[in-house]
Steps between C-alpha positions, in 0.01 A plus 500: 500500500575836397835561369655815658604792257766700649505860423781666194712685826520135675592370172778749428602482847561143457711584181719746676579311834576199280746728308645565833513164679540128357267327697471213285685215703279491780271262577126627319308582826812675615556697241130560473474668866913696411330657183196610632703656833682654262246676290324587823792693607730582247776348740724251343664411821225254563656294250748410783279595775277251498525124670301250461438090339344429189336257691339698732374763228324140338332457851370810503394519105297172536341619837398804343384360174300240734315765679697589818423828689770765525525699825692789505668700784342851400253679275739639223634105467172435509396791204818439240341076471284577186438127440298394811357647808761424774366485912665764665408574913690800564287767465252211689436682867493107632865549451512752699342382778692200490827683472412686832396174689763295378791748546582457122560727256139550227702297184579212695096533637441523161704196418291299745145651412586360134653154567209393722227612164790334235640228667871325346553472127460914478733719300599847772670781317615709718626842374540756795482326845832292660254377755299330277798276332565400925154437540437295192851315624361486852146371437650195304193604231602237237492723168484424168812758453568836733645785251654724738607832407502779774725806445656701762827524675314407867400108511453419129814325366511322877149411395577369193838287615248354765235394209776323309632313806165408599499247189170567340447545137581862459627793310644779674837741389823611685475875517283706720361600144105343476155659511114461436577490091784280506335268717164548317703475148664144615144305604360695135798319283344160630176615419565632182685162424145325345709210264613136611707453826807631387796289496878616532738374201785271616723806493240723696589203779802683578746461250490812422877687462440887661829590192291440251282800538580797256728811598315750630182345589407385839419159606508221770669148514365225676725295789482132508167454625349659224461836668505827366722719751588872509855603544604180239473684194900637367601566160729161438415283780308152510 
């Protein structure tokens, strides 16, 4: 297996945003996806943004390490995964035919079209399209993990409450913030993760104490369940 190089600006990058935020006490995977968020877009707020299970990020890395297809939502998704070749139908004019008989909009055709060539055990990153997060929900489609990261004011955090009500192994964030590279960014940390299953140290289980980061750095503290939360994160505070 080849063993990825990553270019002197990623590597700098990397140095500066960990100047900037202590990412350290999440769990790996987590931490893995924050980082390389992050570096895509020079937005510390995902530090906080972000919500997800170290658990779930596992289920994802091992489906993807064993071969699972990715399907995306839309062609720029589909363009920033430099790992694989994801299946994206949205540009697929069966879509739109389907979209016009069915009364539905073309990314939840699209959403269809690529469950019936996939089948369950799938990762879907979806990047641009709130429909696709209710279709995925709707068409009970059994995946492997859904990262789910529209942007827009109209339909995409509603979208993205949905997916983590729905209870499927996801990551999604709070804002309206999102996009085609953060999505595309997220399913690349898993992909770029090549080692051993990585395994959360016991105080990575959520033990972690948000006043012990530094002063004037952000970060994020985890509630009781072991989840990393936005909005937790005060100078002081447990």
């Amino acid at each position: 297996m080849t063993v990825r190089q990553p270019h002197p600006i990623e590597v700098r990058s990397y140095e500066i945003l960990r100047s900037r935020v202590d990412l350290s006490p999440m769990p790996p995977l987590w931490r893995a996806v924050a980082e390389r968020v992050i570096h895509a877009t020079a937005d510390l707020e995902y530090a906080v943004d972000l919500l997800t299970r170290e658990e779930h990020l596992q289920q994802g890395w091992a489906a993807l390490h064993a071969g699972a297809p990715i399907v995306t939502d839309e062609g720029m998704v589909a363009a920033g995964i430099t790992a694989r070749e994801p299946i994206c139908h949205a540009a697929d004019p069966a879509a739109a035919r389907m979209a016009r008989a069915a009364g539905i909009t073309r990314s939840a055709a699209a959403v269809r079209l690529s469950y019936s060539e996939v089948g369950p055990g799938a990762v879907w990153v979806v990047g641009s399209a709130p429909e696709a997060i209710f279709e995925i929900i709707e068409r009970r489609v059994a995946p492997a993990l859904v990262i789910g990261m529209p942007v827009g004011f109209v339909g995409a955090r509603e979208a993205k409450e949905a997916l983590r009500a729905s209870g499927l192994p996801q990551l999604s964030n709070v804002s309206e913030k999102g996009g085609s590279a953060v999505a595309a960014a997220a399913v690349n940390a898993l992909l770029y993760t090549e080692a051993e299953q990585p395994q959360a140290e016991p105080h990575q289980a959520g033990q972690h104490q948000a006043g012990q980061r530094q002063a004037g750095r952000h970060g994020a503290g985890y509630d009781r369940a072991g989840r990393y939360e936005a909005g937790q994160y005060e100078a002081g505070r447990p």
